[in-house]
PDB file of N, H, CA, C and O in Angstrom:
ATOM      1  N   UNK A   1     149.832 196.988 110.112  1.00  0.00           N
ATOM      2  CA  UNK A   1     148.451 196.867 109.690  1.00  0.00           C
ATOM      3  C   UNK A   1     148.338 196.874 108.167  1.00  0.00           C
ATOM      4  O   UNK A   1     147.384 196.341 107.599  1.00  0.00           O
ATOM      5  N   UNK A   2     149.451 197.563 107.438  1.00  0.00           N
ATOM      6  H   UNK A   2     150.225 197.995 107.899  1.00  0.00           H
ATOM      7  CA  UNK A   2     149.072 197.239 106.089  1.00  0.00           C
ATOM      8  C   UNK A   2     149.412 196.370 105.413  1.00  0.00           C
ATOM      9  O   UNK A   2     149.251 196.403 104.193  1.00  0.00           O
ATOM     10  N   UNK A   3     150.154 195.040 106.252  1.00  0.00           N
ATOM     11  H   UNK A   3     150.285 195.012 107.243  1.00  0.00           H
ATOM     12  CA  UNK A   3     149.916 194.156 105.437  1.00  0.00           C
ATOM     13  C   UNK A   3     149.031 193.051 105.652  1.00  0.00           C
ATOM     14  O   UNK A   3     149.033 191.972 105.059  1.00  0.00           O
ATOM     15  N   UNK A   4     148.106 193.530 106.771  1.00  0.00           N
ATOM     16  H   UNK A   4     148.105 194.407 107.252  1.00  0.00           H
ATOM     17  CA  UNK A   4     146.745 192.587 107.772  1.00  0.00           C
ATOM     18  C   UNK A   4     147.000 192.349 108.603  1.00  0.00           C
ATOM     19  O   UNK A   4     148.086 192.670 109.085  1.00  0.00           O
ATOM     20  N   UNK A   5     146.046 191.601 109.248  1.00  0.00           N
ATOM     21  H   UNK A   5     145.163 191.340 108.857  1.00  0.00           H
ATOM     22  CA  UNK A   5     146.293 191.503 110.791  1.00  0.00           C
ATOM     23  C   UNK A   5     145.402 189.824 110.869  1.00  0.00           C
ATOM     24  O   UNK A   5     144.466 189.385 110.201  1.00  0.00           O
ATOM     25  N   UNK A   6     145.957 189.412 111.644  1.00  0.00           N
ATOM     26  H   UNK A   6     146.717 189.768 112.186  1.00  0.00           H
ATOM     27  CA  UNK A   6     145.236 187.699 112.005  1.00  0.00           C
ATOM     28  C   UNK A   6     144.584 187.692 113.750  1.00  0.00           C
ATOM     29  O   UNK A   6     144.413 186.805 114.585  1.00  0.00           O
ATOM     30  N   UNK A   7     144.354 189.195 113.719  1.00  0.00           N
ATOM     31  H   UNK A   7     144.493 189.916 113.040  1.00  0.00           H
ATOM     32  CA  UNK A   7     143.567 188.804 115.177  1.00  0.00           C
ATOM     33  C   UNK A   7     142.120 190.412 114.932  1.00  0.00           C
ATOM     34  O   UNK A   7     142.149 191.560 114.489  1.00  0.00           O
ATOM     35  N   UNK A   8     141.309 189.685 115.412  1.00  0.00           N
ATOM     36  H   UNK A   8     141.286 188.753 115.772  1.00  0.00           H
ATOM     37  CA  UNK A   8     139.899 190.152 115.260  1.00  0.00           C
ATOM     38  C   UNK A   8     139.575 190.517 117.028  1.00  0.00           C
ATOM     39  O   UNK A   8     139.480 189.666 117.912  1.00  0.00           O
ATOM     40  N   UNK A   9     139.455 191.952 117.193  1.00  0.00           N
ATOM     41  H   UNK A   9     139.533 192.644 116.475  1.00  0.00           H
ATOM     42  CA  UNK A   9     138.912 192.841 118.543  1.00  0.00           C
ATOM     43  C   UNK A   9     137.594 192.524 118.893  1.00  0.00           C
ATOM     44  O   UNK A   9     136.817 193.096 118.130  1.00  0.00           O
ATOM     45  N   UNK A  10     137.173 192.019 119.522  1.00  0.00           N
ATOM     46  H   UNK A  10     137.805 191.554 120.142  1.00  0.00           H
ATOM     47  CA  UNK A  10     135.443 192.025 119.880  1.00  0.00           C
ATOM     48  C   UNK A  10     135.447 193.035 120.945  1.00  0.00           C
ATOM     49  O   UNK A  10     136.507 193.397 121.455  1.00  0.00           O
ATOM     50  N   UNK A  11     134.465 193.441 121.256  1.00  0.00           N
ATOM     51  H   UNK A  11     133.603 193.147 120.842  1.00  0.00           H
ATOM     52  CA  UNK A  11     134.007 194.598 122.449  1.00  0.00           C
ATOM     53  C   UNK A  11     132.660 194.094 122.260  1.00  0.00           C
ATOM     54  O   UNK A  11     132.235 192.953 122.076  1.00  0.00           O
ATOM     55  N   UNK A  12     132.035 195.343 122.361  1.00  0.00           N
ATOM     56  H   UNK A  12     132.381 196.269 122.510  1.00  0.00           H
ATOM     57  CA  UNK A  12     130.886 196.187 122.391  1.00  0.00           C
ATOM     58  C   UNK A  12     129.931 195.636 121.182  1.00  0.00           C
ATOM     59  O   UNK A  12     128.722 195.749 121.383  1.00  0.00           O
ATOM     60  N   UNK A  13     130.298 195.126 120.106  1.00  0.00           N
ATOM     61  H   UNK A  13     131.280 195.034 119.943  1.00  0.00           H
ATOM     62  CA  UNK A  13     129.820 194.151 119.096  1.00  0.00           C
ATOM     63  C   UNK A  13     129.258 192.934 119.635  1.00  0.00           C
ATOM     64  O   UNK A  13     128.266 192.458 119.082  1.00  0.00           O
ATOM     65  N   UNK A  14     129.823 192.308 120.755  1.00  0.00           N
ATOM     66  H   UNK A  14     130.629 192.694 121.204  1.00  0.00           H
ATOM     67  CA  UNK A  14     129.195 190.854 121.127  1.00  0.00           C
ATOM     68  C   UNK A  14     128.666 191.336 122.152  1.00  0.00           C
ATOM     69  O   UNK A  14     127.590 190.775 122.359  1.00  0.00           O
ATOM     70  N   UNK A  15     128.941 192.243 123.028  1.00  0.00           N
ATOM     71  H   UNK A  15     129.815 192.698 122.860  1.00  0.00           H
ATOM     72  CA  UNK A  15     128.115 192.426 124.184  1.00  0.00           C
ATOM     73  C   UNK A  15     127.005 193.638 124.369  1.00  0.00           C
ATOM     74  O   UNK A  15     126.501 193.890 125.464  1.00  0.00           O
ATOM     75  N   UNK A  16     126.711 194.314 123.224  1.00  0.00           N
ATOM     76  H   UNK A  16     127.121 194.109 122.335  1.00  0.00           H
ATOM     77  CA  UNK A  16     125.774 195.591 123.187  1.00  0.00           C
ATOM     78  C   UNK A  16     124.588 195.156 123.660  1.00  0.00           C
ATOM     79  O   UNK A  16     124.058 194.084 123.367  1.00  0.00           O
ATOM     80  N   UNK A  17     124.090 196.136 124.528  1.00  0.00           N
ATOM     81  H   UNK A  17     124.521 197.006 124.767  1.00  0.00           H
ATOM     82  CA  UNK A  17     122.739 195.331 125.428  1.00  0.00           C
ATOM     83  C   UNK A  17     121.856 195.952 124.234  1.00  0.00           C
ATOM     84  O   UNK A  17     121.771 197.051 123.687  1.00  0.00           O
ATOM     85  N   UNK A  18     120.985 194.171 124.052  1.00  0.00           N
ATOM     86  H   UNK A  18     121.054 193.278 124.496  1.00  0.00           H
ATOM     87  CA  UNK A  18     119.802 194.481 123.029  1.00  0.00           C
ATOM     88  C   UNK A  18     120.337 193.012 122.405  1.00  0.00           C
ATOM     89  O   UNK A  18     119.520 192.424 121.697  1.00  0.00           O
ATOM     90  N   UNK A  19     121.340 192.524 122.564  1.00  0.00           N
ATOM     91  H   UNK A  19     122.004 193.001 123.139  1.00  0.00           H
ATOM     92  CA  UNK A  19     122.597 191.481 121.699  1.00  0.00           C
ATOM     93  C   UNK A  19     122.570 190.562 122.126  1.00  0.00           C
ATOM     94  O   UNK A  19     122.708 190.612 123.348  1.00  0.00           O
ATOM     95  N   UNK A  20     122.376 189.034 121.489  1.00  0.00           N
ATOM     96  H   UNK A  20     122.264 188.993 120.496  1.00  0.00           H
ATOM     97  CA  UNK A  20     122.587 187.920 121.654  1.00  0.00           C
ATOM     98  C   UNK A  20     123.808 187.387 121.326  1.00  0.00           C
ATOM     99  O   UNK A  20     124.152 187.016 120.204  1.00  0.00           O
ATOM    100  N   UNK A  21     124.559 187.354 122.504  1.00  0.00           N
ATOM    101  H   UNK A  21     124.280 187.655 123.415  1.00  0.00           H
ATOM    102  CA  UNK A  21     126.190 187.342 122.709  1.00  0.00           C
ATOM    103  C   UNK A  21     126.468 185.851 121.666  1.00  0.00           C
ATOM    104  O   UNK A  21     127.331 185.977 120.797  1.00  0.00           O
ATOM    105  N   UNK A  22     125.762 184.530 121.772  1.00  0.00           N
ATOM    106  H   UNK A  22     125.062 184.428 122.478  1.00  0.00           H
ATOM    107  CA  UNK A  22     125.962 183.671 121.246  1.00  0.00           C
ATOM    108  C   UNK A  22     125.972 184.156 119.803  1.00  0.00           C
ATOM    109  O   UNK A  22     126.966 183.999 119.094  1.00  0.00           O
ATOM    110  N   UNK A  23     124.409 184.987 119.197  1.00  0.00           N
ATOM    111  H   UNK A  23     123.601 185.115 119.773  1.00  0.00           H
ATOM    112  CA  UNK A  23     124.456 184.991 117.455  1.00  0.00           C
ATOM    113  C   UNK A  23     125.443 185.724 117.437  1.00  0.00           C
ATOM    114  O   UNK A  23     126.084 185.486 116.413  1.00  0.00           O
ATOM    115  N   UNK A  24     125.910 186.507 118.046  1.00  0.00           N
ATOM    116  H   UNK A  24     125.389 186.700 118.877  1.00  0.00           H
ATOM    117  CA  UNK A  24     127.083 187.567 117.591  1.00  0.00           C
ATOM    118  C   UNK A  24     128.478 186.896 117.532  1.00  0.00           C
ATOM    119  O   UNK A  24     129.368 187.174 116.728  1.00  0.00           O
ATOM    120  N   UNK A  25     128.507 186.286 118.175  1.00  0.00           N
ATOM    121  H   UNK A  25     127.785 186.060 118.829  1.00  0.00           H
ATOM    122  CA  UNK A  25     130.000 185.606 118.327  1.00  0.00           C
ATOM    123  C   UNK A  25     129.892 184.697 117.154  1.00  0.00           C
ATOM    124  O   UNK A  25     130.939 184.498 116.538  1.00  0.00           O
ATOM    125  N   UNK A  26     128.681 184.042 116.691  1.00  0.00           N
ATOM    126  H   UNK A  26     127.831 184.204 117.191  1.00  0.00           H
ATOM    127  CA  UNK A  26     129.202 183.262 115.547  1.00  0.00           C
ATOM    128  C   UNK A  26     129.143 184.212 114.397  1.00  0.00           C
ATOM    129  O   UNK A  26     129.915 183.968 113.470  1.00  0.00           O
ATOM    130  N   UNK A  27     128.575 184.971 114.323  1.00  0.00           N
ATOM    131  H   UNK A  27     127.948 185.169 115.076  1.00  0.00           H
ATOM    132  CA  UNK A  27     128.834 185.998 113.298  1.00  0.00           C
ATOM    133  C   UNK A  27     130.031 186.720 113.138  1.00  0.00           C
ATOM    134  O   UNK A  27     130.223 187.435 112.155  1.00  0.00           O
ATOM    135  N   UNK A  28     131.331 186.489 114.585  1.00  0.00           N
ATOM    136  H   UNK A  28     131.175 185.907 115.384  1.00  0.00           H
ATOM    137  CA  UNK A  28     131.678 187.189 114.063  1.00  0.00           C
ATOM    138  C   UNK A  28     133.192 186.475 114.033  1.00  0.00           C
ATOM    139  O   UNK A  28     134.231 187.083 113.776  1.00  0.00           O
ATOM    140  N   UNK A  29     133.097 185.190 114.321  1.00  0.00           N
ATOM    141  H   UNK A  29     132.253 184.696 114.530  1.00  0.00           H
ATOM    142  CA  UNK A  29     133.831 184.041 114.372  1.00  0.00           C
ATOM    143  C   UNK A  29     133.446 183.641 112.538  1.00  0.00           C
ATOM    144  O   UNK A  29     134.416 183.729 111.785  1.00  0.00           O
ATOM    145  N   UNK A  30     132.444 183.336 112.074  1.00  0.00           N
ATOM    146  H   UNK A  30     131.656 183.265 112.686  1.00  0.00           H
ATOM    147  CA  UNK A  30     132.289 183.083 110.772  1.00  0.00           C
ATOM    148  C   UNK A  30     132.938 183.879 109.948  1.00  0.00           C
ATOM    149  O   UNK A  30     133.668 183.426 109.066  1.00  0.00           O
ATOM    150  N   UNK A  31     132.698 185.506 110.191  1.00  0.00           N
ATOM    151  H   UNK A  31     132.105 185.874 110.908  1.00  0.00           H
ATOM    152  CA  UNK A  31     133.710 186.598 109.361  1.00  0.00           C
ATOM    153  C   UNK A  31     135.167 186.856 109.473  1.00  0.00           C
ATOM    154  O   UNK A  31     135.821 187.522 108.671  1.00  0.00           O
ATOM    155  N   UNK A  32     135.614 186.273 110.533  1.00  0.00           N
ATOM    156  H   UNK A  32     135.082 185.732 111.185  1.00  0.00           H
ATOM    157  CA  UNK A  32     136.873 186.220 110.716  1.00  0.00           C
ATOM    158  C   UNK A  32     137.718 184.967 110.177  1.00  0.00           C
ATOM    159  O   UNK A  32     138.930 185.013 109.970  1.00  0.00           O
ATOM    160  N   UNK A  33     136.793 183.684 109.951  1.00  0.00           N
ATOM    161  H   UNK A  33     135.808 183.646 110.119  1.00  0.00           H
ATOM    162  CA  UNK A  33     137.288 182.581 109.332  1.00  0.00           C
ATOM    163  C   UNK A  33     137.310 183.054 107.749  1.00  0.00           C
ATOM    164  O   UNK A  33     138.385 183.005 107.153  1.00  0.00           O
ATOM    165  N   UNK A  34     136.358 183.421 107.206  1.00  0.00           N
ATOM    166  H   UNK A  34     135.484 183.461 107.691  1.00  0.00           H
ATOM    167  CA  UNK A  34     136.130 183.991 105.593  1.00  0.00           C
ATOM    168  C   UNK A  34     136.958 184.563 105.971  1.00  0.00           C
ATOM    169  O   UNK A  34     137.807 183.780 106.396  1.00  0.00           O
ATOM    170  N   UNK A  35     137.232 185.498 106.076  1.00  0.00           N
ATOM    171  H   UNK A  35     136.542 186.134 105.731  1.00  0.00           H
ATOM    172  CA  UNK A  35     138.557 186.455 105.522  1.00  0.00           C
ATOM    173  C   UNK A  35     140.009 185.842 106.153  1.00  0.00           C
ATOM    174  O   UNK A  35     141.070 186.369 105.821  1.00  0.00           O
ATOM    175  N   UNK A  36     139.981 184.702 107.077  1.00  0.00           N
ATOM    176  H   UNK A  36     139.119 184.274 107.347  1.00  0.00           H
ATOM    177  CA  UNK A  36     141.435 184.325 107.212  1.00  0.00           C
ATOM    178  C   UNK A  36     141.798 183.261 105.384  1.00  0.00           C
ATOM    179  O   UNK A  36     142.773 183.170 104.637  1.00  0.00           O
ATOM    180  N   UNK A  37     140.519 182.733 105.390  1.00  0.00           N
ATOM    181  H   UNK A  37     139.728 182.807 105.997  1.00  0.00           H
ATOM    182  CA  UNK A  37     140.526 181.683 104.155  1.00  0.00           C
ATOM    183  C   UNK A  37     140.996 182.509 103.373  1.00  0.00           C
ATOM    184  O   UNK A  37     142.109 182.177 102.965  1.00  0.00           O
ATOM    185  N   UNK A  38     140.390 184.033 102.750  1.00  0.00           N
ATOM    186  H   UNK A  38     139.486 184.303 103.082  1.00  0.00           H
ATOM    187  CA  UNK A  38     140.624 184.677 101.477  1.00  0.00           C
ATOM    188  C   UNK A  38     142.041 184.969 101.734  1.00  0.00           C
ATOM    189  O   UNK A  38     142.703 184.917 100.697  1.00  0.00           O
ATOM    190  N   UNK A  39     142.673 185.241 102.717  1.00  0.00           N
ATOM    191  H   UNK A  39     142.136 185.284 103.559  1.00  0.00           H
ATOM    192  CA  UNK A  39     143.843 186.146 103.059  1.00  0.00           C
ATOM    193  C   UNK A  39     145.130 184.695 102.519  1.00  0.00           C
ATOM    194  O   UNK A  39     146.096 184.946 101.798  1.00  0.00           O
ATOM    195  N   UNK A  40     144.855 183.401 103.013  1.00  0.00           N
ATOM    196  H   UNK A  40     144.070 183.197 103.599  1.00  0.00           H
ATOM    197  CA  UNK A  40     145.756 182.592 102.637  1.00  0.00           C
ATOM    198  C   UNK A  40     145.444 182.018 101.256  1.00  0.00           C
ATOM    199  O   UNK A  40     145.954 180.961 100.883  1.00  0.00           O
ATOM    200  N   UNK A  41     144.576 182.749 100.479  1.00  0.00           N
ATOM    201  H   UNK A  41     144.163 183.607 100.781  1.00  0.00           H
ATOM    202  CA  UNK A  41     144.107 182.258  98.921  1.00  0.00           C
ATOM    203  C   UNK A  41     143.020 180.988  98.827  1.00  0.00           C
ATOM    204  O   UNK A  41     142.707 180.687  97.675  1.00  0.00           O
ATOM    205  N   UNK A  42     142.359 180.145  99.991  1.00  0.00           N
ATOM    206  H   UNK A  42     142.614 180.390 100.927  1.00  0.00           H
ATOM    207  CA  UNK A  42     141.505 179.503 100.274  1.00  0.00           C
ATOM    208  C   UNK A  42     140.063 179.536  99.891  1.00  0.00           C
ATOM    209  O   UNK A  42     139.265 178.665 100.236  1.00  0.00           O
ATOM    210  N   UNK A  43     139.638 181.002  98.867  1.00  0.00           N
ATOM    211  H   UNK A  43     140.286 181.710  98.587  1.00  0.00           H
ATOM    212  CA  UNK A  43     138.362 181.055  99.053  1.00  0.00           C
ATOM    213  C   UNK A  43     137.112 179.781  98.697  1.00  0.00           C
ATOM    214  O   UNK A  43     137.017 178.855  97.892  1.00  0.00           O
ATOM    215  N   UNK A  44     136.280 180.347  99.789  1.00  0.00           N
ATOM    216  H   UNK A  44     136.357 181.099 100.443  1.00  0.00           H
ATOM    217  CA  UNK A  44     135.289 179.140  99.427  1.00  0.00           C
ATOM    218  C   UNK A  44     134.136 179.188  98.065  1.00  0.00           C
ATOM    219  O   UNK A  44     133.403 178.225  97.842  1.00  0.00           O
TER     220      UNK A  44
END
């Protein structure tokens, strides 16, 4: 882990009742692309 990790856990984040599984997943598909970009020096 300390030198990163290239896989992102979902749970309880995309499915918390109250949660729109779709906005959440792109939210959290979007944050996982940004930080794969920064991690290979890509930033946008």
């Amino acid at each position: 882990v300390s030198t990163g990790s290239d896989i992102i856990i979902v749970g309880r984040g995309l499915f918390a009742k109250g949660r729109d599984a779709k906005v959440e997943g792109e939210r959290y598909r979007k944050a996982g692309w940004e930080a794969y970009l920064r991690r290979c020096g890509q930033q946008n």
